[in-house]
Steps between C-alpha positions, in 0.01 A plus 500: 500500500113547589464713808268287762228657597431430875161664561238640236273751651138526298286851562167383375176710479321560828541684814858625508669714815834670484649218699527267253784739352708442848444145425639489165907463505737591231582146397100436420421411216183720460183405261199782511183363391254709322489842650693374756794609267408843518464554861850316529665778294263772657666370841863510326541116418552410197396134424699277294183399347187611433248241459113509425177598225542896651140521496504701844743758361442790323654545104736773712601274799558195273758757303654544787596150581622441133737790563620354828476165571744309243294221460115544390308151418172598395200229477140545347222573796377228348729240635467145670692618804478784735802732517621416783490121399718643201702676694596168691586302227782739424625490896508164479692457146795695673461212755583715845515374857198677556176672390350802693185673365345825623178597393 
C-alpha cells in the first residue's frame, strides 16, 4: 500500500529564517531546492528530496547533500525550468492535499 502523502513542503532558494523549520512537521514530505538542500540539513532536516542544477552550492556542500538527503535529482543549469518549477513537478506527482513553499 502507497503511503498518502498529505502535505509536501518545498524549501526553495531565497530568503530563508529559522522558522520555516517550526513550520515543517514530521509527516512532510520535504523537497530542498538547490542549496536550499543544504541549509535544510545544516538546520537538521533532512529532505526526502533534493531537487535542482546545484549551481549555488559549492563542490563541498553539494557532497554533503548526496551523503544525506536519500534522494538527489540533479538537472543541467541549463534547463527549461527553474528549480523550483522542478521541484514542483515532483510535489505534485505524489499528488498531496497541499503544497507549501518557503523561499
Amino acid at each position: 500500500m502507497i503511503k498518502q502523502i498529505h502535505r509536501v513542503v518545498i524549501v526553495a532558494n531565497g530568503k530563508r529564517k529559522k522558522a520555516i523549520i517550526k513550520e515543517i512537521q514530521s509527516s512532510d514530505y520535504v523537497i530542498g531546492v538547490d542549496r536550499a538542500a543544504f541549509w535544510l540539513v545544516e538546520q537538521g532536516v533532512v529532505p526526502d528530496v533534493a531537487v535542482g542544477d546545484f549551481d549555488s552550492c559549492n563542490a563541498w556542500e553539494f557532497e554533503e547533500i548526496k551523503k544525506n538527503v536519500p534522494n538527489v535529482q540533479s538537472f543541467s543549469p541549463e534547463k527549461d525550468f527553474t528549480d523550483t518549477e522542478l521541484a514542483l513537478g515532483v510535489a505534485l506527482k505524489k499528488k498531496p492535499h497541499e503544497i507549501v513553499i518557503f523561499g
